[in-house]
VOPAGU-2260 file (C-alpha; in pm, 1 decimal, decimal comma):
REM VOPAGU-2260
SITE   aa  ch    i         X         Y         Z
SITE  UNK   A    0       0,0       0,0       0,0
SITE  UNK   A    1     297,5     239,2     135,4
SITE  UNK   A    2     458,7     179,7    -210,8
SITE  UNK   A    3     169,0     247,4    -448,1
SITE  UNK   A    4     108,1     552,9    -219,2
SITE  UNK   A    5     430,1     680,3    -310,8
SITE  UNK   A    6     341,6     586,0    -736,8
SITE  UNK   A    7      16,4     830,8    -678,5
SITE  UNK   A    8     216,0    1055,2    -491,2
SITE  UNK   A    9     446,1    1114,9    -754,2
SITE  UNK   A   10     312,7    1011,6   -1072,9
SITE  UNK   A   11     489,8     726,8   -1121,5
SITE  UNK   A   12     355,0     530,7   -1387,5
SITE  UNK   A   13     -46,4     659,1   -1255,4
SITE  UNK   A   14    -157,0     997,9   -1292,3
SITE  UNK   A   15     -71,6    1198,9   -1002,4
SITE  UNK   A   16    -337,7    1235,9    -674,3
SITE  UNK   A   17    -239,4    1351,7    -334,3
SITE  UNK   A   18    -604,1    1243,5    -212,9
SITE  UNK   A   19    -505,3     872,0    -341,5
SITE  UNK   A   20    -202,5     877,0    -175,4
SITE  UNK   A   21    -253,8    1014,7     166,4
SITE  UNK   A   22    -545,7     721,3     129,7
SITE  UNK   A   23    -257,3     446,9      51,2
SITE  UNK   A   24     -78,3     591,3     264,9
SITE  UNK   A   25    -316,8     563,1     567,7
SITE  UNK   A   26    -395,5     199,4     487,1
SITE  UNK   A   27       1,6      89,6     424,5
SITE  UNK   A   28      48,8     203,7     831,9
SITE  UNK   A   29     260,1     601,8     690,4
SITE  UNK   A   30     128,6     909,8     686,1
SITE  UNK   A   31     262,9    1029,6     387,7
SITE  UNK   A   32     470,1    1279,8     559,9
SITE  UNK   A   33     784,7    1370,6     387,0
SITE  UNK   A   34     986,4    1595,5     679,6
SITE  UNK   A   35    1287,4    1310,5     793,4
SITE  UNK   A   36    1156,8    1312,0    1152,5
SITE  UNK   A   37     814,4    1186,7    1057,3
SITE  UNK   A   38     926,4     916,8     828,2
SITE  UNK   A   39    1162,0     843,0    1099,2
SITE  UNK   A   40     965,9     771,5    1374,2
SITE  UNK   A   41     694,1     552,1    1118,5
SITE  UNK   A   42     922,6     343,7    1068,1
SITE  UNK   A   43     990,7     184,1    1341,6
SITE  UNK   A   44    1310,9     -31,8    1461,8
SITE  UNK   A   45    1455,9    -296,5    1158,6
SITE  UNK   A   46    1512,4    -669,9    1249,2
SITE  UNK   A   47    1712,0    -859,3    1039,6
SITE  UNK   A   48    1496,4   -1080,0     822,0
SITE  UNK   A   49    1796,8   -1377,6     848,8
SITE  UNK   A   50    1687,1   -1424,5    1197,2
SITE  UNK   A   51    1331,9   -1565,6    1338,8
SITE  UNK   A   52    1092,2   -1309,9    1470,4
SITE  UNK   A   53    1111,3   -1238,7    1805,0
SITE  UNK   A   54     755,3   -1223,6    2014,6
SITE  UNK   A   55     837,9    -900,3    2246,1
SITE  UNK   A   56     552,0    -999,7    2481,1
SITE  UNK   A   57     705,9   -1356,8    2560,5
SITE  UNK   A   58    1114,4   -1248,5    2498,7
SITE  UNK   A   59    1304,7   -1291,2    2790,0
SITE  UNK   A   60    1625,2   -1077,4    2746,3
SITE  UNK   A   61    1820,9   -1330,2    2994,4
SITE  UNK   A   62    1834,6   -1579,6    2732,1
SITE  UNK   A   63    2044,1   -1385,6    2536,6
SITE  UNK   A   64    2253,3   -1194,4    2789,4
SITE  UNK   A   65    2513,4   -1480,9    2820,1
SITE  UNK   A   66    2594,6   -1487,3    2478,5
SITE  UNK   A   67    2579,0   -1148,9    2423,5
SITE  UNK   A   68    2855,2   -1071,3    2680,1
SITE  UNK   A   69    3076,8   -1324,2    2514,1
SITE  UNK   A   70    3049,5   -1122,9    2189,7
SITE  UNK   A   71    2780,5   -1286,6    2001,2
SITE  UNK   A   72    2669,8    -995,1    1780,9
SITE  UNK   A   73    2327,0   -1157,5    1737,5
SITE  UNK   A   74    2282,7   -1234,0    2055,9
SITE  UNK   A   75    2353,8    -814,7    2120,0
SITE  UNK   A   76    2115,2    -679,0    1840,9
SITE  UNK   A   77    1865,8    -889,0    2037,1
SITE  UNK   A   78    1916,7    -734,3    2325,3
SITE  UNK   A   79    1881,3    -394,9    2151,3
SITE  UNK   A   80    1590,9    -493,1    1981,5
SITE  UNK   A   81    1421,7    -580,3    2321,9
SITE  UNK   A   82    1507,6    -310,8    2495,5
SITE  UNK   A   83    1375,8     -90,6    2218,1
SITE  UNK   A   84    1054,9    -163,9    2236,7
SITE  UNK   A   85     704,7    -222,6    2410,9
SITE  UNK   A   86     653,1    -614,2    2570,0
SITE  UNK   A   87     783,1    -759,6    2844,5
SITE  UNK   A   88    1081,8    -607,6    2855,7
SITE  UNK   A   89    1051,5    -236,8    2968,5
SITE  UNK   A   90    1203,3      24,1    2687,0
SITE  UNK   A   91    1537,6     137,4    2788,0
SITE  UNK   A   92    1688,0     316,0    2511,0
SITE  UNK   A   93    2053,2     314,2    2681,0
SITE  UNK   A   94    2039,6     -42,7    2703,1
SITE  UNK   A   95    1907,4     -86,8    2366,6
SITE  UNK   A   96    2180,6     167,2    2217,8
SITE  UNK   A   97    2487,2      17,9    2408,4
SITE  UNK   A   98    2404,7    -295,4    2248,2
SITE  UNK   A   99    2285,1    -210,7    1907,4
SITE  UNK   A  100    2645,3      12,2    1885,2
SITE  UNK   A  101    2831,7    -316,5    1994,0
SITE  UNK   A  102    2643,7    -552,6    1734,0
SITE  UNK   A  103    2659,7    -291,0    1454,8
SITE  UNK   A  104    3039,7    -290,3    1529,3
SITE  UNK   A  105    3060,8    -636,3    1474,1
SITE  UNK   A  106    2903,6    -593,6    1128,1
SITE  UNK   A  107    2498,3    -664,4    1155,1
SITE  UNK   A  108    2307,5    -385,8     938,8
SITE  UNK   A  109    1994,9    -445,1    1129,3
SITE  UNK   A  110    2180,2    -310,2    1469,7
SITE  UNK   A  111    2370,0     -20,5    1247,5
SITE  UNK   A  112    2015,4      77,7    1099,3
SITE  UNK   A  113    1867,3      69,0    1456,3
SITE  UNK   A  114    2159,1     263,6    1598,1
SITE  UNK   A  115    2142,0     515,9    1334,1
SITE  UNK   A  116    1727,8     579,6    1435,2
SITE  UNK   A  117    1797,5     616,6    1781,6
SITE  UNK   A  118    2069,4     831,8    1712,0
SITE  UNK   A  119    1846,3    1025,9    1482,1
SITE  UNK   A  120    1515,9    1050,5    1755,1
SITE  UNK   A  121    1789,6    1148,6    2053,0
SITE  UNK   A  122    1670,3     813,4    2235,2
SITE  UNK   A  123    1965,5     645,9    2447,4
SITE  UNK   A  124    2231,6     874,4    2252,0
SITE  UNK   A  125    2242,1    1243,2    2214,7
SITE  UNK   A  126    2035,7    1336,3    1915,6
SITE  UNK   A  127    2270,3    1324,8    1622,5
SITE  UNK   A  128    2157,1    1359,8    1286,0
SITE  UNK   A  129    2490,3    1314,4    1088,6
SITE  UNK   A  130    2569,3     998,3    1327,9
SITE  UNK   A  131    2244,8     872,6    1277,1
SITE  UNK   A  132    2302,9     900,3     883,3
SITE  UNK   A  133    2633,0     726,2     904,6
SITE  UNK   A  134    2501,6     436,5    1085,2
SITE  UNK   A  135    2200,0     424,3     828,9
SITE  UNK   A  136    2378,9     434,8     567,1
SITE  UNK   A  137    2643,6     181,7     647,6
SITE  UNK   A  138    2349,9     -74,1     694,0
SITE  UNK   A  139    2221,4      51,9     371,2
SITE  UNK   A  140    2561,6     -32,4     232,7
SITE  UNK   A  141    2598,3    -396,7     386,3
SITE  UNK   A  142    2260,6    -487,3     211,1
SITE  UNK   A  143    1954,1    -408,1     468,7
SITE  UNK   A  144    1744,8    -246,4     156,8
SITE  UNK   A  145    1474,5     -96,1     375,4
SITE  UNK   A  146    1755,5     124,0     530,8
SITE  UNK   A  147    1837,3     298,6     189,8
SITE  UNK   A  148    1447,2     449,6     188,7
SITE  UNK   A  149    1528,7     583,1     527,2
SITE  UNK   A  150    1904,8     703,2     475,8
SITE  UNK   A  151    1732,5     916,3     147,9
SITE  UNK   A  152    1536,2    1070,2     345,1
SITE  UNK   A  153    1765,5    1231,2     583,1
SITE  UNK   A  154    1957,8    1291,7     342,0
SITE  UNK   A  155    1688,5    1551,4     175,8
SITE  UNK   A  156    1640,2    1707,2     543,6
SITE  UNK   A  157    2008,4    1750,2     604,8
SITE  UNK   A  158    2128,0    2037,6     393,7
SITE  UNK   A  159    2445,2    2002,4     233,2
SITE  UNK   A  160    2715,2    2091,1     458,6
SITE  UNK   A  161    2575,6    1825,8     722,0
SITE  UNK   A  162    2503,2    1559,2     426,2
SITE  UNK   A  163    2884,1    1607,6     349,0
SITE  UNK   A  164    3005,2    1622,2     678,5
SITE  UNK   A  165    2834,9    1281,9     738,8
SITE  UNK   A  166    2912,5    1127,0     414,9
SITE  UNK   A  167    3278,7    1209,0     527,1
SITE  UNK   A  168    3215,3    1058,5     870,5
SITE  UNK   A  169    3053,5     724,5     697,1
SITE  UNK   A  170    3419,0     717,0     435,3
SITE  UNK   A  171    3651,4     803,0     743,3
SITE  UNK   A  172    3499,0     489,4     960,6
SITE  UNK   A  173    3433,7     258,1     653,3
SITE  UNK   A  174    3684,6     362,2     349,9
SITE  UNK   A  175    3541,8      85,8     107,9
SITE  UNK   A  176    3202,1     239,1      98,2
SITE  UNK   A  177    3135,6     483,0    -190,9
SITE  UNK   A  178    2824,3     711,1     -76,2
């Protein structure tokens, strides 16, 4: 629905109807807001599709903890994941960054992408738009496709001196990617 929203929205292939798309938009879950911070905060924290979906209500973080502090990085994007959100597990977004920053370092584009939104909202990290792009657009980069709609986006909001200044930041931490 979001997608065919965005084909009204901008003519893509149908004619062009803002009333058609706000509609699609409404039933795909957006708004059809284009500012960064609204598409931002619709859509909501990645998991990475290799791994089985985790029930939040029934997730207990202790089964992961063990492996996590031996360095699993899957084990620690769980962790983030669960402290990121509503369930059983009550939201603590320092928790959740500390170990979405330690998976993401280990490689996991799910945990970078997740990073990079908290980053971006101010949640567990100091609100940080050009750290939050970096981190976005790394996972972007190591193959989590759903990141790359949300990396464009800041990237319109940031104005070009910040856009370069994080595009610099992503090249100075990861020199093989080519943003």
């Amino acid at each position: 629905m979001t997608n065919l929203g965005v084909m009204y929205d901008n003519g893509y292939g149908v004619s062009q109807d803002d009333a058609k798309a706000i509609e699609l938009y409404r039933r795909g879950g957006r708004s059809g807001a284009t500012d960064a911070q609204t598409i931002v905060k619709e859509s909501g924290f990645f998991f990475d599709p290799r791994l089985t979906p985790v029930n939040r209500e029934t997730a207990d973080p202790e089964a992961v903890l063990t492996p996590a502090r031996r360095g699993d990085p899957i084990a620690m994007f769980l962790l983030g994941y669960l402290y990121s959100g509503t369930g059983k597990v009550e939201p603590d977004f320092v928790q959740a960054a500390s170990w979405y920053r330690k998976s993401a370092e280990r490689g996991l584009p799910a945990a970078m992408a997740n990073l990079g939104l908290l980053y971006i909202r101010g949640l567990g990290v100091p609100q940080d738009h050009v750290f939050g792009y970096m981190w976005i657009s790394q996972a972007a980069a190591a193959g989590l496709t759903e990141a790359a709609d949300v990396r464009d986006t800041i990237a319109a909001s940031l104005g070009a001196d910040l856009l370069n200044e994080a595009r610099q930041l992503t090249l100075e931490r990861w020199p093989a990617e080519k943003n």
